[in-house]
NULUMVEX-514240 format. One record per residue (C-alpha): x, y, z negated; residue in three letters; residue number from 1. Coordinates in steps of 0.02 Angstrom, whole numbers, plus 32768, in hexadecimal, padded with zeros to 4 digits. Each point is the difference from the previous one (the first is absolute). Layout:
N
[nuza [X, Y, Z], "ALA", NUM] ...
//
This chain:
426
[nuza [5A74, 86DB, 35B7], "UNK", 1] [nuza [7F62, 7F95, 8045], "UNK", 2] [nuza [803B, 7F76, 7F76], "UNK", 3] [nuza [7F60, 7F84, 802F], "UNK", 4] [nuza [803D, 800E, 80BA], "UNK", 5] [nuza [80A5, 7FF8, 7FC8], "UNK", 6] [nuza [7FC2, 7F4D, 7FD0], "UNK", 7] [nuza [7FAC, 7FB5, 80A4], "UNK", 8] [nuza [8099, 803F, 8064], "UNK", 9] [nuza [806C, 7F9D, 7F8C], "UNK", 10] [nuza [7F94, 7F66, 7FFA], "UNK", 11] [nuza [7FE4, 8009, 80BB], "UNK", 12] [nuza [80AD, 800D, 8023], "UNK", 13] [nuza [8027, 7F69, 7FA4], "UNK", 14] [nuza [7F65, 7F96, 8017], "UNK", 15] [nuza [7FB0, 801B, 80AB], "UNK", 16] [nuza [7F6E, 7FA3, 8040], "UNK", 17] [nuza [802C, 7F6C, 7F7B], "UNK", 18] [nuza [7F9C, 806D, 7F7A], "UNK", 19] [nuza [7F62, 8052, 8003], "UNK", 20] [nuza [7FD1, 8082, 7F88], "UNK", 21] [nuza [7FAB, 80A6, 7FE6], "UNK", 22] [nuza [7F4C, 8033, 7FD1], "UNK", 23] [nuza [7F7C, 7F7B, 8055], "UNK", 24] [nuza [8066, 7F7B, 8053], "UNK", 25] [nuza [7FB7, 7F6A, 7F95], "UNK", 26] [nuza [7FA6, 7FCC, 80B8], "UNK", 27] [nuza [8096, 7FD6, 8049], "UNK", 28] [nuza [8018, 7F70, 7F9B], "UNK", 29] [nuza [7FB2, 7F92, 8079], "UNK", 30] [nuza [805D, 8021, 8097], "UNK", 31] [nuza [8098, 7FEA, 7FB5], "UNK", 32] [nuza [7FD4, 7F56, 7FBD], "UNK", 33] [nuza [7FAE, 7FB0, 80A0], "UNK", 34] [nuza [80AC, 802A, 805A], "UNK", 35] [nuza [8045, 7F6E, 7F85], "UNK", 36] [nuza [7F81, 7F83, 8027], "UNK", 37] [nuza [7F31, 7FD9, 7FCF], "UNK", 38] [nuza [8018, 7FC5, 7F4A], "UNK", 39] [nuza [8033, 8077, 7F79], "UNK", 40] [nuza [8015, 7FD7, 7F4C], "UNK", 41] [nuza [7FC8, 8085, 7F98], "UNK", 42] [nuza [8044, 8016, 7F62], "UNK", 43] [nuza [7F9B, 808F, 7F87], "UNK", 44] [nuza [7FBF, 802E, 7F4E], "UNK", 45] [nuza [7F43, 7FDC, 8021], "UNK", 46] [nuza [7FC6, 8064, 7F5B], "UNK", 47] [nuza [800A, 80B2, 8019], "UNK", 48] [nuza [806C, 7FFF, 80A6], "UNK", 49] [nuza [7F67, 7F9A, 8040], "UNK", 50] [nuza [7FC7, 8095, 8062], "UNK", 51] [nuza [8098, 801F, 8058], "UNK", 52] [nuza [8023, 7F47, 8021], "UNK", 53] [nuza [7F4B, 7FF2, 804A], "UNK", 54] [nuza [8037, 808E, 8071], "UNK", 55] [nuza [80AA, 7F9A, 8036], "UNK", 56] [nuza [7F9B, 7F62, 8009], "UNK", 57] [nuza [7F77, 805F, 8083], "UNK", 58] [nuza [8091, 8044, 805E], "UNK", 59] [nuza [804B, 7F60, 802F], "UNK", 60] [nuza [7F60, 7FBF, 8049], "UNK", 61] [nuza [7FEB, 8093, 8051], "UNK", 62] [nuza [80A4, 7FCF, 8056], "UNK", 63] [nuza [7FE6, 7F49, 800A], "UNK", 64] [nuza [805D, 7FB7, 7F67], "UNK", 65] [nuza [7FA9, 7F91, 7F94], "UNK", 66] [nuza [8032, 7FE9, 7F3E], "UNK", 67] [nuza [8089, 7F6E, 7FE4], "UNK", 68] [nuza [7F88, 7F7A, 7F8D], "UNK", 69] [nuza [7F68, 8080, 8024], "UNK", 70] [nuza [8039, 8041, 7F53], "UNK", 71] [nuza [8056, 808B, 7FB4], "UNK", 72] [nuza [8093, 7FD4, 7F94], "UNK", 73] [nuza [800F, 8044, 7F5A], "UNK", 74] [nuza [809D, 8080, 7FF2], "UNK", 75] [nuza [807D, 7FE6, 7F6D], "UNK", 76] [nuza [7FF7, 805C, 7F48], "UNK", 77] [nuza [8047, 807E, 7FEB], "UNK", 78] [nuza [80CE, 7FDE, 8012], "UNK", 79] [nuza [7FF8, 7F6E, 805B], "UNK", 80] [nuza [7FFC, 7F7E, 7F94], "UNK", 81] [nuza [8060, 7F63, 8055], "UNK", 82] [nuza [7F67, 7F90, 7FF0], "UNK", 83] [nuza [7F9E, 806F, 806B], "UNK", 84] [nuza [8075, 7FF2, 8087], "UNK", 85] [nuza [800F, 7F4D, 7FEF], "UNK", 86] [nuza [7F29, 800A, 8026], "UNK", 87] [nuza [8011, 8064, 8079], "UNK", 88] [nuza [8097, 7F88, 8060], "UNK", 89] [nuza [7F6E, 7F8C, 7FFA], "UNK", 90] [nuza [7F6F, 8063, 804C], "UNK", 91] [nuza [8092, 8020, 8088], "UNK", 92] [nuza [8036, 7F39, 8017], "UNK", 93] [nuza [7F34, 7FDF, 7FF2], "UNK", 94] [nuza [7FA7, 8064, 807C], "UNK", 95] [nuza [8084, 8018, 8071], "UNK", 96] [nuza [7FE2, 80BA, 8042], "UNK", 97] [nuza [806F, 8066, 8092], "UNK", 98] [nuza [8020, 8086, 7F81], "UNK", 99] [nuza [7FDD, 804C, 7F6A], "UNK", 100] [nuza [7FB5, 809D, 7FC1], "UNK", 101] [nuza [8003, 8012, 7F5E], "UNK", 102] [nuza [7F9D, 80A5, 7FAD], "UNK", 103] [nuza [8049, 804F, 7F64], "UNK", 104] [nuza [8091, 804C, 7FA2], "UNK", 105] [nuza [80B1, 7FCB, 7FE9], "UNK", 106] [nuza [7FCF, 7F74, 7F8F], "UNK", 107] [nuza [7F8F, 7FAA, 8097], "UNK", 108] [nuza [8089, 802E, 8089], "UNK", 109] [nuza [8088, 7FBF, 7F90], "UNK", 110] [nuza [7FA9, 7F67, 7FDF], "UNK", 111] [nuza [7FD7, 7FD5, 80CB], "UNK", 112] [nuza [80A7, 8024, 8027], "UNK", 113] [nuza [8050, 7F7C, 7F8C], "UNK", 114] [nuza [7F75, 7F92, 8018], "UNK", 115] [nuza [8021, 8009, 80BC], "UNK", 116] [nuza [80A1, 7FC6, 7FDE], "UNK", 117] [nuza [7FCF, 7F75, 7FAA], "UNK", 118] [nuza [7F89, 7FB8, 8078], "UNK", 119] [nuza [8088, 8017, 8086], "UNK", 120] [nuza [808F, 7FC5, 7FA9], "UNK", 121] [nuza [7FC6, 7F89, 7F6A], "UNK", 122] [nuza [7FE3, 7F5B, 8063], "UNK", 123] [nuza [80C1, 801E, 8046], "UNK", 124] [nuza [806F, 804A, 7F79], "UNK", 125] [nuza [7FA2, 7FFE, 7F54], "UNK", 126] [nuza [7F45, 8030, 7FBB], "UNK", 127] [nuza [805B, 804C, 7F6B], "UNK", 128] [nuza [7FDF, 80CF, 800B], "UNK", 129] [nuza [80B0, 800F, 7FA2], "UNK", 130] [nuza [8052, 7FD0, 808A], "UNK", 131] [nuza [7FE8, 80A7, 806B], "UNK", 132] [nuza [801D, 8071, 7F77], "UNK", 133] [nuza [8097, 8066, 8027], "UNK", 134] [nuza [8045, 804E, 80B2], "UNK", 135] [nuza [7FDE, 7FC0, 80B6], "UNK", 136] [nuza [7FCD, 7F50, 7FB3], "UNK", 137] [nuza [7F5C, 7FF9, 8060], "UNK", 138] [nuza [805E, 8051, 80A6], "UNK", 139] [nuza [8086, 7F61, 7FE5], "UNK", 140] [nuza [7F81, 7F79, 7FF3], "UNK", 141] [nuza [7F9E, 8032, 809D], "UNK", 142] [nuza [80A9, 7FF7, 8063], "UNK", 143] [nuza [8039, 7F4E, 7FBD], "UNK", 144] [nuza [7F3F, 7FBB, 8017], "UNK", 145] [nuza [7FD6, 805D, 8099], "UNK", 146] [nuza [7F66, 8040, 7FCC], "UNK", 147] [nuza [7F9E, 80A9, 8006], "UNK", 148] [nuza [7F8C, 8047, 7F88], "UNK", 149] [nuza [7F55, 8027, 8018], "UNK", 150] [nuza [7FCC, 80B2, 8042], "UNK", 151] [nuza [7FC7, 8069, 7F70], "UNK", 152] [nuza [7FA2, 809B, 7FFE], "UNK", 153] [nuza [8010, 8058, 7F6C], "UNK", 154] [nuza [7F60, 8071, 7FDE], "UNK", 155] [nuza [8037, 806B, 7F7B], "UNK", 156] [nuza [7F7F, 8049, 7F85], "UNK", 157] [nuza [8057, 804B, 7F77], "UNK", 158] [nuza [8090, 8098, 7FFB], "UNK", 159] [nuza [807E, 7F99, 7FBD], "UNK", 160] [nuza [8092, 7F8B, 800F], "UNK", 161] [nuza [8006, 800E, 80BD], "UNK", 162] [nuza [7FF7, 7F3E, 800E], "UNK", 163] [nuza [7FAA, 8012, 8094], "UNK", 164] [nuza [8096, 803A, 8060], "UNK", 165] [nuza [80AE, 7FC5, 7F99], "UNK", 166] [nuza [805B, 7F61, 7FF4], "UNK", 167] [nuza [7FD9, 7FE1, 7F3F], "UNK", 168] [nuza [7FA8, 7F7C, 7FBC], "UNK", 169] [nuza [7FDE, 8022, 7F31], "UNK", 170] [nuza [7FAF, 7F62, 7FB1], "UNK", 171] [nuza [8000, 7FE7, 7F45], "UNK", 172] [nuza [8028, 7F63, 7F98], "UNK", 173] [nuza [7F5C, 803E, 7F74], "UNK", 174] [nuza [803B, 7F6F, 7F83], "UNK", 175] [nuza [80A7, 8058, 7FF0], "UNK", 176] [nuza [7FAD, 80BC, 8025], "UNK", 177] [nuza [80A2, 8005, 8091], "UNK", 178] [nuza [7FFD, 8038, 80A8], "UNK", 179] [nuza [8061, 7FD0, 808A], "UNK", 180] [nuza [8015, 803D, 80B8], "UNK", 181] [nuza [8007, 7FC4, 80B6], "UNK", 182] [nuza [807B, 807C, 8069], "UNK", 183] [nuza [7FE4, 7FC1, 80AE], "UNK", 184] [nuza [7FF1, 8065, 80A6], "UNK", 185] [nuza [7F84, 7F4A, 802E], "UNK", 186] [nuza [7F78, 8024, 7F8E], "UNK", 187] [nuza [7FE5, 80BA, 8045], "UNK", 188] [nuza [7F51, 7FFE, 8026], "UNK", 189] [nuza [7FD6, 7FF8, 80E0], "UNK", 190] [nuza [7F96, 8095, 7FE5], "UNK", 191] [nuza [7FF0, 8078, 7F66], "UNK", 192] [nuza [7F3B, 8054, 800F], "UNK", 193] [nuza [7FE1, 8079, 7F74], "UNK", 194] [nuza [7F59, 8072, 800B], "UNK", 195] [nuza [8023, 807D, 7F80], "UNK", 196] [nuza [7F45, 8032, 7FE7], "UNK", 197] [nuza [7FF8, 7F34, 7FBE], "UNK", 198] [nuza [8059, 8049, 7F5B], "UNK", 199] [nuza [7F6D, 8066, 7FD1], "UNK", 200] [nuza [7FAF, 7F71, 7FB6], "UNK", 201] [nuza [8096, 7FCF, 7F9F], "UNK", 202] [nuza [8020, 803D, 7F3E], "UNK", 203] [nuza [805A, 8095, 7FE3], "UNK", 204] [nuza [8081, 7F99, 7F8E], "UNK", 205] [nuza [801F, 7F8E, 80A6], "UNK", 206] [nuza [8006, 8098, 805C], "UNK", 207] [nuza [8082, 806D, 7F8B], "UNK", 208] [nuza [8072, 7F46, 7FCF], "UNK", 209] [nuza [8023, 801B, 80A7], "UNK", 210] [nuza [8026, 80A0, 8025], "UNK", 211] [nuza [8088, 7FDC, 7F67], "UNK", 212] [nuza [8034, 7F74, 806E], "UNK", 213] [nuza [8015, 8077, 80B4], "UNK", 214] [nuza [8083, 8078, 7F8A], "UNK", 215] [nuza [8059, 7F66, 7FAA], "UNK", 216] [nuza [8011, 7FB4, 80AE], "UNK", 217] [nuza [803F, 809F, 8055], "UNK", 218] [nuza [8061, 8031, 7F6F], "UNK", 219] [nuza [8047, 7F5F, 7FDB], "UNK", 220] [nuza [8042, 7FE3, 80AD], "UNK", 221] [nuza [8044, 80A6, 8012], "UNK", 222] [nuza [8053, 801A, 7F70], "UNK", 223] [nuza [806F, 7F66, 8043], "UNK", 224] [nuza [800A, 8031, 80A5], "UNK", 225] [nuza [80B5, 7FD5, 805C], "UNK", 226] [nuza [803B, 8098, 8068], "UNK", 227] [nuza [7FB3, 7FBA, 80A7], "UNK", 228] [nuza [7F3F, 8002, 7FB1], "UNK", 229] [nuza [8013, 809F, 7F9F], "UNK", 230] [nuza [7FAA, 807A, 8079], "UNK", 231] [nuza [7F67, 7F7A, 8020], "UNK", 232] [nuza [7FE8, 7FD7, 7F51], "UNK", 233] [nuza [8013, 80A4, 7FC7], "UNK", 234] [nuza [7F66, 8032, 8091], "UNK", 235] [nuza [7F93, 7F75, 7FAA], "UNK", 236] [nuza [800F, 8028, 7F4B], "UNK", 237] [nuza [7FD1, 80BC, 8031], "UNK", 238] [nuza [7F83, 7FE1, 8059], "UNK", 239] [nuza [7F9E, 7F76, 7F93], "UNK", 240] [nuza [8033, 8053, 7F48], "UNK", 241] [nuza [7FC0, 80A5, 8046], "UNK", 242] [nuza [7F5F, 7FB2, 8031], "UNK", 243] [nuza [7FE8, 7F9A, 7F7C], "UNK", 244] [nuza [8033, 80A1, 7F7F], "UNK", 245] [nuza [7F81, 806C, 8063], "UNK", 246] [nuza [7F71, 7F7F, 8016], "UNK", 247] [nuza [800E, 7FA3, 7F61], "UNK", 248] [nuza [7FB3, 806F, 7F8E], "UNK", 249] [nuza [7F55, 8036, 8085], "UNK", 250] [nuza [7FD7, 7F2D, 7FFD], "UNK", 251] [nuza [8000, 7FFF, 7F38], "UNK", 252] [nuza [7F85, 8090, 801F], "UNK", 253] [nuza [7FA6, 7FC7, 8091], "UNK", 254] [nuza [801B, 7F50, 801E], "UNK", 255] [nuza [7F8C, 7FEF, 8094], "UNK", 256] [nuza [8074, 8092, 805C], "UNK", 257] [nuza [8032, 7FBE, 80A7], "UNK", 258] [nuza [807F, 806A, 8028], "UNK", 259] [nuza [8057, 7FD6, 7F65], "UNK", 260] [nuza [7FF1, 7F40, 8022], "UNK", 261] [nuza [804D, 800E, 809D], "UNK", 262] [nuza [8094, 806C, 7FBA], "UNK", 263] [nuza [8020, 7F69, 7F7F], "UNK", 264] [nuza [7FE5, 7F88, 808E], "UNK", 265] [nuza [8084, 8056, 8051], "UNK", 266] [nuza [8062, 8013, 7F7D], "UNK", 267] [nuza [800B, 7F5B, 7FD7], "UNK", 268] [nuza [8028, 7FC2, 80B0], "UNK", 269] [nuza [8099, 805C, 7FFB], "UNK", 270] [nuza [803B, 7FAC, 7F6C], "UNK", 271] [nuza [7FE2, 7F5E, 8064], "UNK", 272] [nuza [806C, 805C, 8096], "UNK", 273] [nuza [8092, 8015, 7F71], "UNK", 274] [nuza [7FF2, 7F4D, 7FB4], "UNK", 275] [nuza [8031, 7FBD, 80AB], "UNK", 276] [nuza [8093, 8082, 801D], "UNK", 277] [nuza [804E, 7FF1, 7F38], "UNK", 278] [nuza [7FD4, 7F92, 7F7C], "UNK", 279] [nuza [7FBA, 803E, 7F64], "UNK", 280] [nuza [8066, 7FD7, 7F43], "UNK", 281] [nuza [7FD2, 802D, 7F5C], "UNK", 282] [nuza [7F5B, 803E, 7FD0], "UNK", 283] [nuza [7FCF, 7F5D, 8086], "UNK", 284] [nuza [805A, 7F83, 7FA3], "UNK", 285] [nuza [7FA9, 8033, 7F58], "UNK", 286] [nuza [7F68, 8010, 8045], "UNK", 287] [nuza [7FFB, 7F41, 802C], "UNK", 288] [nuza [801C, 7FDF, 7F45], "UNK", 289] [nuza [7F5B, 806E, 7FBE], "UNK", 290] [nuza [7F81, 7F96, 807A], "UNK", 291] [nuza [7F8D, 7FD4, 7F73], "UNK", 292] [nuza [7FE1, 80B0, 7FB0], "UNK", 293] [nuza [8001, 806C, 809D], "UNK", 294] [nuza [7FF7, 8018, 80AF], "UNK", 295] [nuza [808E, 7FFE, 806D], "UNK", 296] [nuza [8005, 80CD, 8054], "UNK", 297] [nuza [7FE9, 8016, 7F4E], "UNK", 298] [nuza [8096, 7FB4, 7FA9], "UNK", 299] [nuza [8063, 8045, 807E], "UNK", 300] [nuza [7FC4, 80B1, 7FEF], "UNK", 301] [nuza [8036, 7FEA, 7F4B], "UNK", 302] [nuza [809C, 7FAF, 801A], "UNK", 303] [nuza [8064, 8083, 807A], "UNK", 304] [nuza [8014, 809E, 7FA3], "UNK", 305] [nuza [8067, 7FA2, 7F80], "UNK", 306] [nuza [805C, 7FA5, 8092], "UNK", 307] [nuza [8007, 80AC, 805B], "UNK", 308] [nuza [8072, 801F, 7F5F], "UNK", 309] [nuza [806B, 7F63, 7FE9], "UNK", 310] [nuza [802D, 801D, 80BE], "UNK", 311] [nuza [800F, 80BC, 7FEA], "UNK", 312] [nuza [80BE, 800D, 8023], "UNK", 313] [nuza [7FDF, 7FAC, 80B9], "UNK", 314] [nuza [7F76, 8051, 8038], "UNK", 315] [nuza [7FF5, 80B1, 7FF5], "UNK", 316] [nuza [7FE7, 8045, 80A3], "UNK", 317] [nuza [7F52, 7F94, 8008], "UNK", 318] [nuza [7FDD, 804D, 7F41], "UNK", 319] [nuza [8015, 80AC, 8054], "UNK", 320] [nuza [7F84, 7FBF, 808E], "UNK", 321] [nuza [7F82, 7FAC, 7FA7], "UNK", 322] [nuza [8011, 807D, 7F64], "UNK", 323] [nuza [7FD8, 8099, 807E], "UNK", 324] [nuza [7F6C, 7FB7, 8027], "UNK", 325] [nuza [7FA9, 7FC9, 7F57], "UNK", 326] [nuza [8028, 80A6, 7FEA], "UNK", 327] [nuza [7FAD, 8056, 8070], "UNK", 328] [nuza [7F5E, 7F9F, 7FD6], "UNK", 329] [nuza [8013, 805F, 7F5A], "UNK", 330] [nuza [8047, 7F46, 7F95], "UNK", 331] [nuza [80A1, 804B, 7FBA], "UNK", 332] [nuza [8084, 8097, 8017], "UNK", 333] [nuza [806D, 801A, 809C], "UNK", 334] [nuza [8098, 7F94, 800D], "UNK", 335] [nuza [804A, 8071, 806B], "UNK", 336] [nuza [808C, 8030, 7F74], "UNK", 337] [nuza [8017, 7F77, 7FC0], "UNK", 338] [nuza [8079, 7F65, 7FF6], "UNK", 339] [nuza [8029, 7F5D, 7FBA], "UNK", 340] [nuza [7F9F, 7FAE, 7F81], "UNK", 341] [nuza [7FA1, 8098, 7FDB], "UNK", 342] [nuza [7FA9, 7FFA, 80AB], "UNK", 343] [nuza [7FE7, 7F46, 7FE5], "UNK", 344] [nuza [7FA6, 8027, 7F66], "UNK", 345] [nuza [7F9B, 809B, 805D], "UNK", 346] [nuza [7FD0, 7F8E, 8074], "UNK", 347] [nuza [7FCB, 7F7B, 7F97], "UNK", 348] [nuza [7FA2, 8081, 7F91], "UNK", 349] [nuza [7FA1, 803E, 80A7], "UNK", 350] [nuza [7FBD, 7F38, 803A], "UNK", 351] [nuza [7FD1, 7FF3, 7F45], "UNK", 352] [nuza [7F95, 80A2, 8005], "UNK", 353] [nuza [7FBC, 7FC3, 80B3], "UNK", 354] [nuza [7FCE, 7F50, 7FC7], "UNK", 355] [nuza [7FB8, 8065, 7F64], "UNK", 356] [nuza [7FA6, 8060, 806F], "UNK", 357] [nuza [7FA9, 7F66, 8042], "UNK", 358] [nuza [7FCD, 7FAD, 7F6A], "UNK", 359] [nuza [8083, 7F82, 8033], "UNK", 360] [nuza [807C, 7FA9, 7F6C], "UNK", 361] [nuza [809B, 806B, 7FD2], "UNK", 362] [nuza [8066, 7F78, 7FA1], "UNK", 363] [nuza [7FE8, 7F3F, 7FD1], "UNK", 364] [nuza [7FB0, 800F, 7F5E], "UNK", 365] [nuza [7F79, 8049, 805B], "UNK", 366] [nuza [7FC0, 7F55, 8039], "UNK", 367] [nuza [7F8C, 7F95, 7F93], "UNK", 368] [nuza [8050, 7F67, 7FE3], "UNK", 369] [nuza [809D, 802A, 8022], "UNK", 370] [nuza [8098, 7FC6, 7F92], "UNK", 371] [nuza [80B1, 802A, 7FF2], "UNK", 372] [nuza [8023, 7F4E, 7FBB], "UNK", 373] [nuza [7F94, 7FAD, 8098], "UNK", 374] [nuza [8026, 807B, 808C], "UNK", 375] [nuza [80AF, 8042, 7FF1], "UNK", 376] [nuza [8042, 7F64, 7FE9], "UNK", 377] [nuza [7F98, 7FB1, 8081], "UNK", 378] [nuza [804B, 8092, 8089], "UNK", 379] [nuza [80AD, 7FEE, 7FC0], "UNK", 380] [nuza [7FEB, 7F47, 8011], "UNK", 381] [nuza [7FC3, 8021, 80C7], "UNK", 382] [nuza [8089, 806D, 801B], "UNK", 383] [nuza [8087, 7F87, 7FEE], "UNK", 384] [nuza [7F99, 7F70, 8085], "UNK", 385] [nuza [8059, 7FED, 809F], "UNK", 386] [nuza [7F6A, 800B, 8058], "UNK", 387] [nuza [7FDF, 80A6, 7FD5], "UNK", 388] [nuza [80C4, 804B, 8009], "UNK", 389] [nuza [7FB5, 8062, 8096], "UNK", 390] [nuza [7FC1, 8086, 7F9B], "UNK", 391] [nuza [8095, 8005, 7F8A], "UNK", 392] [nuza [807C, 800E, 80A8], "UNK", 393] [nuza [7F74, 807E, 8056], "UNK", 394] [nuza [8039, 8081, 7F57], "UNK", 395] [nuza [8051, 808C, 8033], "UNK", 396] [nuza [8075, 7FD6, 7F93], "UNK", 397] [nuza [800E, 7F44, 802E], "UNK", 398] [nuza [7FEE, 7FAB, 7F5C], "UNK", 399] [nuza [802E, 7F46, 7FBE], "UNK", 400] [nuza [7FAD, 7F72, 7F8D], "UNK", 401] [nuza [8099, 8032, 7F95], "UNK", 402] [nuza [7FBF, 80CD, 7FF1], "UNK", 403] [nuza [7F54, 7FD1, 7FDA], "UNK", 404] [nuza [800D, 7FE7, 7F4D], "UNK", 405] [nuza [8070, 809C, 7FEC], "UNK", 406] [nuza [7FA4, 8077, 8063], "UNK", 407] [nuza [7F41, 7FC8, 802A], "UNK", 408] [nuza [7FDB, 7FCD, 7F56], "UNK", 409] [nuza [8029, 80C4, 7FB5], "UNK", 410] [nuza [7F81, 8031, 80BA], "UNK", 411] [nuza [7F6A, 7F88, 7FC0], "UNK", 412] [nuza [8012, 8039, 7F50], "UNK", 413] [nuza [7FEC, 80C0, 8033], "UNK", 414] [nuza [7F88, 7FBD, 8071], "UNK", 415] [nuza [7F8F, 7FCA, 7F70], "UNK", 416] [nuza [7FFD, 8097, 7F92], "UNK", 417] [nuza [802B, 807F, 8086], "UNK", 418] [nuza [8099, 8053, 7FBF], "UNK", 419] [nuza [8082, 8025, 8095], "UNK", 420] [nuza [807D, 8009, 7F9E], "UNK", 421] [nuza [800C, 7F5B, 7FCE], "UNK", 422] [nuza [8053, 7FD0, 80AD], "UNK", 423] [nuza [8094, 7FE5, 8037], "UNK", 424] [nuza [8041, 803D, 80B6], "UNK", 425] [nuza [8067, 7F69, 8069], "UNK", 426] 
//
C-alpha cells in the first residue's frame, strides 16, 4: 500500500478545507488570513525561521493584511515556558490584531493557543494560566463570559507534536521543570497550514524528536483504543509508524530529502488525527517530567516500549499490529507466534532497535543530566496531580494515584538502566 497517500486521504477526510498542507502551499497563507480581517498578529522565531517568516510576512501584504504592531512577535522557548505566554497575552491585549498567525513548532502553537486564552478570558475570569489547566476549562469560560477567541492560523514548520491541528495546549512551569496541559476542543487552531518542504531547514534532531512523537502519539492512542475507535486508530498507527519506520532512517542520511520530510510531515499529522480521537497515557505523562534534559517526541519514544510492557496483558492484538510492522522494517523478529509478555518484550526489543537505529536515546540514563533522584521522583510526583489523572485514566489499563508507587516506580527504574525485566505488568 501507497502509505504517503494513505496519509492525505486520512487527513483530508478529517480536516477538509480548514487545513492546508502538501509540498508548496506556504502562499496561501495570505488568503486565508485576509478572510479574518486586515490586521494579523504574527507570532515567529525571527533567528533562523527569519526566512520563512519573511515569506509569511510578504504573503500577507500580498493579500492585504498588515502586521498587528508592524512587528513580529517573538515565539516561546522551547516548551512553552508560562512567562512567554503571559508576553505574548500582551502583544495580543496591545496591538489588538483580527487574528493570529503564529510560525513555528509545537512550542510557538502551544504558547498562542494559551496565550489566546488569556487575552480572551483574563480580564473576566482570572489572568492566572493555572486556571485552564485541565479539561474543557477554556470551552467553560467562553460560555459563562460570552466571548470568542481570536482566529488563529497555525503555520506549522516542524514534523512534530501536531499542535497545529489538536486541542492540547503543553506549557511548562521551568522553576519546577513540570509541564502541564490545556485539553480544550476551543484552542484548536481556525486553520492548521503546514508546508512540508519548510522542514528542510529544520535540524535533523527536531526533525527525528518528532517522528518519535508521530509513533508515541499513534501508538499511545491506539493501544487504548475502546472498541468503537479500534479500526480508525488502528488505520493511523499503520500508516504513520510505517512511514516514519521507512523514512526515518533516509533523513539521518539525507536530511535535505524532500520526500522523506513530507513522509514525517505526514506522519506526524496522523498522530495529531489520533490525539483528538484517544488520549495518550504513559510514556506522555513521563515525558512532561524530563522537560529540562530532553525533548518531548523524545522522552516519549523512550518511555513506551517499557509501557508497551507494563500494559502487555491488555493490549495484545495492537502488539501483534504494531509488532508486524517494526518487523517488517527489519527492527526485531516476527510476532506472529507469539503471546503474552513475550511479545510485549519482542516488541519493545524491536522500538529499541528502531530508535537505535536513529541515533535516538534507548533508556533514561542516556540523557546528560538526568537523575534518578531528580527525575523519577519528580514523574512519580506528576503522576499522582489531579490535573494530569488524564493520562493515568487514558492507560489501557486505567491506573490510580494509589498504583503509581507500586507499579510506575519498578517502569521508571527499568526505564533508566534499560532492563525489561525489571517491570511489572498491571
Amino acid at each position: 500500500m501507497d502509505q504517503m497517500k494513505k496519509a492525505y486521504e486520512l487527513l483530508n477526510e478529517w480536516k477538509g478545507e480548514s487545513y492546508v498542507h502538501g509540498l508548496g502551499v506556504l502562499d496561501q497563507v495570505g488568503p486565508l488570513a485576509a478572510k479574518f480581517g486586515k490586521k494579523a498578529l504574527v507570532v515567529s522565531n525571527y533567528t533562523y525561521m527569519k526566512p520563512v517568516a519573511d515569506r509569511v510576512v510578504s504573503y500577507l501584504a500580498a493579500a492585504g493584511v498588515e502586521l498587528a504592531g508592524g512587528v513580529i512577535a517573538p515565539d516561546a522557548k522551547p516548551n512553552a515556558p508560562r512567562e512567554d505566554v503571559y508576553r505574548l497575552e500582551s502583544y495580543i491585549l496591545h496591538t489588538k490584531p483580527d487574528c493570529i498567525v503564529v510560525i513555528g513548532g509545537g512550542s510557538a502553537i502551544d504558547a498562542v493557543k494559551a496565550a489566546n486564552a488569556l487575552a480572551t478570558l483574563g480580564a473576566k475570569v482570572t489572568p492566572e494560566i493555572d486556571h485552564y489547566f485541565g479539561t474543557s476549562v477554556v470551552t467553560k469560560a467562553l460560555a459563562d463570559t460570552k466571548s470568542t477567541l481570536l482566529p488563529v492560523i497555525a503555520v506549522q514548520t516542524s514534523a512534530s507534536s501536531g499542535a497545529h491541528l489538536t486541542k492540547y495546549s503543553n506549557i511548562t512551569d521551568p522553576v519546577v521543570g513540570q509541564k502541564k496541559l490545556i485539553v480544550d476542543e476551543a484552542v484548536v487552531p481556525t486553520v492548521g497550514l503546514f508546508d512540508y518542504e519548510t522542514t528542510v531547514s529544520m535540524p535533523i534532531s527536531v526533525t527525528i524528536d518528532g517522528a518519535l512523537d508521530a509513533i508515541a502519539h499513534t501508538f499511545e492512542v491506539f493501544c487504548g483504543a475502546k472498541p468503537e475507535t479500534y479500526e480508525k486508530t488502528g488505520e493511523l498507527a499503520v500508516c504513520a509508524i510505517s512511514l516514519v519506520a521507512e523514512y526515518a532512517k533516509v533523513l539521518v542520511a539525507d536530511p535535505k530529502n524532500v520526500k522523506a520530510r513530507e513522509a514525517i510531515g505526514l506522519a506526524t499529522d496522523l498522530g495529531g488525527y489520533a490525539i483528538m480521537i484517544g488520549g495518550t497515557s504513559g510514556a506522555h505523562l513521563t515525558s512532561f517530567s524530563l522537560v529540562d534534559v530532553v525533548s518531548h517526541g523524545t522522552a516519549c519514544g523512550i518511555m513506551n516500549p517499557y509501557y508497551a510492557v507494563l500494559y502487555s496483558k491488555a493490549i495484545q492484538k495492537q502488539l501483534k499490529v504494531v509488532g508486524g510492522i517494526f518487523s517488517s522494517f527489519g527492527f526485531g523478529p516476527s510476532v506472529e507466534k507469539l503471546e503474552g509478555r513475550e511479545l510485549a518484550v519482542a516488541v519493545a526489543e524491536s522500538m529499541i532497535a528502531f530508535s537505535k537505529s536513529i541515533n535516538a536515546p534507548s533508556k533514561l540514563e542516556d540523557l546528560k543530566g538526568f537523575s534518578s533522584e531528580v527525575h523519577i521522583t519528580r514523574a512519580l510526583s506528576a503522576a499522582k496531580d489531579p490535573q494530569l489523572e488524564m493520562k493515568l485514566k487514558n492507560m489501557p489499563v486505567p491506573m490510580t494515584s494509589a498504583d503509581v508507587d507500586a507499579y510506575m516506580e519498578p517502569l521508571l527504574r527499568a526505564a533508566a538502566c534499560g532492563d525489561l525485566s525489571l517491570i511489572k505488568e498491571m
